[in-house]
C-alpha positions as CSV (number, residue, x, y, z in Angstrom):
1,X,25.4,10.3,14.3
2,X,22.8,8.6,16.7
3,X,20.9,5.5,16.5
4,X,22.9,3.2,14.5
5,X,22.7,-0.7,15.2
6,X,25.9,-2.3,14.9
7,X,26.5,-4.5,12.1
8,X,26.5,-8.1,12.2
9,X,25.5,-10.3,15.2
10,X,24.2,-13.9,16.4
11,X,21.1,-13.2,15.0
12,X,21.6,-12.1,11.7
13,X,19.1,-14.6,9.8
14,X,16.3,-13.2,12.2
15,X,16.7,-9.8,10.1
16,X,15.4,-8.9,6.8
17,X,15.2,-5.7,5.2
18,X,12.5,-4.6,3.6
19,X,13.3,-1.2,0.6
20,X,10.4,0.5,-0.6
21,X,9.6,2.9,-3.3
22,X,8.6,3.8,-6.8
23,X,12.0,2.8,-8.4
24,X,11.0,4.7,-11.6
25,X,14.1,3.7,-12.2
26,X,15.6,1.7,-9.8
27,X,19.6,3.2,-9.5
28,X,22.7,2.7,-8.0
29,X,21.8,4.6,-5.1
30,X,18.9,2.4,-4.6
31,X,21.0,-0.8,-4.7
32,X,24.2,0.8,-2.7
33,X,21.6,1.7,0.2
34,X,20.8,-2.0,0.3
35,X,24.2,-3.7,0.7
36,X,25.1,-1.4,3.3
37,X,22.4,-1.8,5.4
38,X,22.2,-5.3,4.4
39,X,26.0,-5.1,5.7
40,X,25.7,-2.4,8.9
41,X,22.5,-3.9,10.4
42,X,23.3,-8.1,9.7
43,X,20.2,-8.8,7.2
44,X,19.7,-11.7,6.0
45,X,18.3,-10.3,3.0
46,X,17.1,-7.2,1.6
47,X,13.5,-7.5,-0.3
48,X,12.5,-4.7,-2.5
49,X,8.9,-3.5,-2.9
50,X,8.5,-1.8,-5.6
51,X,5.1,0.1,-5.3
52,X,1.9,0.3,-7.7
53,X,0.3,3.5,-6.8
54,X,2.5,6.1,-4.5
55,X,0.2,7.8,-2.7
56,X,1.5,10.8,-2.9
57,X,1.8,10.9,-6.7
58,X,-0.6,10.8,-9.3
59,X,-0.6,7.3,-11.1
60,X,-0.1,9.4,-14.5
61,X,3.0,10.8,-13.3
62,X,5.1,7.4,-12.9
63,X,5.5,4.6,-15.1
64,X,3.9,1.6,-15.6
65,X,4.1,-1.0,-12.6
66,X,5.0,-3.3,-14.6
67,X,7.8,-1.8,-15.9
68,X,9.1,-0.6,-12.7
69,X,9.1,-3.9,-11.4
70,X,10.7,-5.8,-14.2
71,X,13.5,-2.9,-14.0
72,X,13.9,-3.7,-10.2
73,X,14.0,-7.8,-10.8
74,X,16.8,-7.0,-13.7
75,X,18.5,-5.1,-11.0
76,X,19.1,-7.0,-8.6
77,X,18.7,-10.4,-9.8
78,X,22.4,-10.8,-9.4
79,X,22.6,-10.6,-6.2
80,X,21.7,-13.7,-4.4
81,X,20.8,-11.5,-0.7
82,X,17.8,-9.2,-3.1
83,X,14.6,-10.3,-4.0
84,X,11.9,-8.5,-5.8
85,X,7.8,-8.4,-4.0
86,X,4.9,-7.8,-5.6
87,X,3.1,-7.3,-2.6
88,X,2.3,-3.7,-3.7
89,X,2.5,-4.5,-7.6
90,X,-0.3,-6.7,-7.0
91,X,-2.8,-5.1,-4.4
92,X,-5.3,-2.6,-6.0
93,X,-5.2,1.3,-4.9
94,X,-2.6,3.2,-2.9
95,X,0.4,2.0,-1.6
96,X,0.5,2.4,1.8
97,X,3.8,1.3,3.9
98,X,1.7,0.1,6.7
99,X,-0.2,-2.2,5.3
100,X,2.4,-4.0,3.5
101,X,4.5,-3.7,6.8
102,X,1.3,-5.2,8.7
103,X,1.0,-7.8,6.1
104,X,4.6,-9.1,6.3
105,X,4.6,-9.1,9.7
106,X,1.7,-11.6,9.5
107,X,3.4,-13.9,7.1
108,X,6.9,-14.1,8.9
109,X,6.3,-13.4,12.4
110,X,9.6,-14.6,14.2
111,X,11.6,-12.4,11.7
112,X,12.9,-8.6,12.7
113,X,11.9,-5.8,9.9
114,X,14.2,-3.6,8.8
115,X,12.5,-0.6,6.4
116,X,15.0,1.1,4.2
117,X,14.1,4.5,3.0
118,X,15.8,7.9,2.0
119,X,16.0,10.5,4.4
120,X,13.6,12.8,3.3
121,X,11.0,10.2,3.5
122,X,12.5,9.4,6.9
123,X,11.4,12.9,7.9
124,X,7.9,13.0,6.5
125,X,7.5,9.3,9.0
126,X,8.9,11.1,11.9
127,X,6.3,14.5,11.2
128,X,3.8,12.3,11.2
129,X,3.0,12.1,7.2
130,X,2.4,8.6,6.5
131,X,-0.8,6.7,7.1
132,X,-0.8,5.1,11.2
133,X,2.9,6.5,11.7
134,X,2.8,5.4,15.3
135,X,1.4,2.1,14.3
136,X,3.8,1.6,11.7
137,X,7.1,2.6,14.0
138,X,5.9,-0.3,16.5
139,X,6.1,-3.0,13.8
140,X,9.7,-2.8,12.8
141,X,13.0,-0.7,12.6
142,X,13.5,2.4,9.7
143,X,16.8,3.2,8.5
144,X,17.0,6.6,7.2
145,X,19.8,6.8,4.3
146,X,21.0,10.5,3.6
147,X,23.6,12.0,1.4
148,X,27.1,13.0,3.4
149,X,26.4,16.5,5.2
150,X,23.0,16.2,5.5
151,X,22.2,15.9,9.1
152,X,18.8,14.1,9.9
153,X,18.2,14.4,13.6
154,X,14.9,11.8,14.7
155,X,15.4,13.2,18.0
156,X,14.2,17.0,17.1
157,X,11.6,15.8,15.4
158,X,10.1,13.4,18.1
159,X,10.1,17.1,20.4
160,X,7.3,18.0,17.7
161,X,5.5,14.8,17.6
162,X,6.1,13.3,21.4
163,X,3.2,10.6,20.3
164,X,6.3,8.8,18.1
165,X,9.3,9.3,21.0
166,X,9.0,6.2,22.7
167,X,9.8,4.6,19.0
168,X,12.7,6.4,18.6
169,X,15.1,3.2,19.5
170,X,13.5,1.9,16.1
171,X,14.6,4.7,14.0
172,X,18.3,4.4,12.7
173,X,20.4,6.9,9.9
174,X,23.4,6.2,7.8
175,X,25.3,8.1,5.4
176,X,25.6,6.7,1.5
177,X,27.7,8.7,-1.0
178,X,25.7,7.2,-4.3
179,X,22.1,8.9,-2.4
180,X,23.4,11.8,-5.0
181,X,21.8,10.2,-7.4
182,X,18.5,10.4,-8.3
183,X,15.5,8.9,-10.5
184,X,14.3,12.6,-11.2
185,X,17.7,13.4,-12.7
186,X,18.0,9.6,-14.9
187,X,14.8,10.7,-16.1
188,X,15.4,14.0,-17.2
189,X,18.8,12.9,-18.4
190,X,16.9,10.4,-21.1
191,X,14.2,13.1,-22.2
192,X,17.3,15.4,-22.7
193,X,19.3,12.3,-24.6
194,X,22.0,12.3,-22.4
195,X,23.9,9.5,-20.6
196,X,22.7,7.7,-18.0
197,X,25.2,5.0,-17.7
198,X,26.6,4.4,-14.7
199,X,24.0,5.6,-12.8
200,X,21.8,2.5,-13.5
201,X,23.2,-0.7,-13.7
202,X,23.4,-2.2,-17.5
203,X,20.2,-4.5,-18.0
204,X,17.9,-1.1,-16.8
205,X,19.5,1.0,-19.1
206,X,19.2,-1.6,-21.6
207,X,15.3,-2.1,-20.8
208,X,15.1,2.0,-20.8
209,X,16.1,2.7,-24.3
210,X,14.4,-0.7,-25.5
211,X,10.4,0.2,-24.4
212,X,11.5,3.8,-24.6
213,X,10.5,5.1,-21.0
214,X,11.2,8.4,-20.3
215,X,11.0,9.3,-23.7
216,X,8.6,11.9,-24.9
217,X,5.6,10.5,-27.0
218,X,5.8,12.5,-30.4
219,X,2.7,14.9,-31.0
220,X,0.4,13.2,-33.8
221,X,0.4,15.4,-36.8
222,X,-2.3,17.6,-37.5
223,X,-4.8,17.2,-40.4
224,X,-3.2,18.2,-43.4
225,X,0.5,18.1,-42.3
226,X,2.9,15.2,-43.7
């Protein structure tokens, strides 16, 4: 697999990692993603950004920001190399990667960015899908995390988009066994009432049950009924 940093190096505390997403809720795929490239590429530290409105998504169809974000922060509160932003909590409207990329960048200039994202969302950068793609490739590195046996190749998709080839050097992949899991599937799993542990850590499925996310609301009885 190409373009893969090595890890470690002298200037480790130059590099911090920077994982986005909706984290409705935040798993142990999420958080295994994070110490390995935390590990692989020498980050200081990895922030997570949980976002308020994904633009791709209708605000109806996730939770709460709120609630994502407190599940994030009970995540990975732990671990002294996390942090939680509310960069993207706090600003109104979409989400959108470049300007919290562009924002960062103005508040910590002498630091290298590392974005962390999934694969698939990898491949919508590298089509040319999110907002300024070019723009947003020239202000710090990606690292693409798939599932083993899935093959993402940045170089056959910079052939259909030769505007984003001379960023490939910032583009980077790596394989994490835990990508198999998947927020769809913990949600699903607690409309259904079935397990989810061990596929969040303990406080998030402890915050889960407790404000009952995920949950269907019960239909109000009709006029007449009991």
């Amino acid at each position: 697999m190409g373009f893969r940093a090595p890890h470690g190096g002298n200037n480790a505390l130059s590099r911090i990692g920077i994982m986005g997403g909706t984290f409705d809720p935040i798993h142990y795929g999420h958080l295994m993603t994070a110490g390995e490239a935390r590990w692989r590429f020498g980050l200081s530290r990895v922030i997570f950004v949980p976002n308020r409105h994904p633009p791709h998504k209708e605000p109806r169809d996730v939770s709460d920001p709120e609630h994502r974000y407190l599940m994030t922060f009970l995540a990975t509160v732990t671990n002294p190399h996390f942090t939680v932003s509310r960069i993207e909590i706090d600003r109104p409207g979409p989400s959108y990667t470049i300007d919290t990329i562009a924002e960062l960048r103005r508040r910590r200039p002498d630091v290298e960015l590392y974005y962390i994202t999934g694969a698939d969302a990898l491949e919508q950068i590298l089509r040319g899908e999110w907002r300024e793609t070019a723009q947003l490739l020239g202000l710090c590195r990606f690292i693409g995390a798939s599932r083993p046996g899935y093959h993402l190749d940045p170089e056959r998709w910079s052939l259909e988009n030769r505007e984003l080839r001379a960023y490939l050097e910032n583009v980077h992949t790596m394989e994490i066994p835990a990508m198999a899991i998947s927020s769809t599937d913990i949600r699903s799993r607690v409309r259904d009432g079935r397990p989810i542990t061990y596929l969040v850590p303990e406080a998030v499925e402890g915050y889960i049950v407790k404000h009952r996310l995920y949950t269907p609301t019960p239909a109000a009885p009709r006029e007449g009924q009991w």
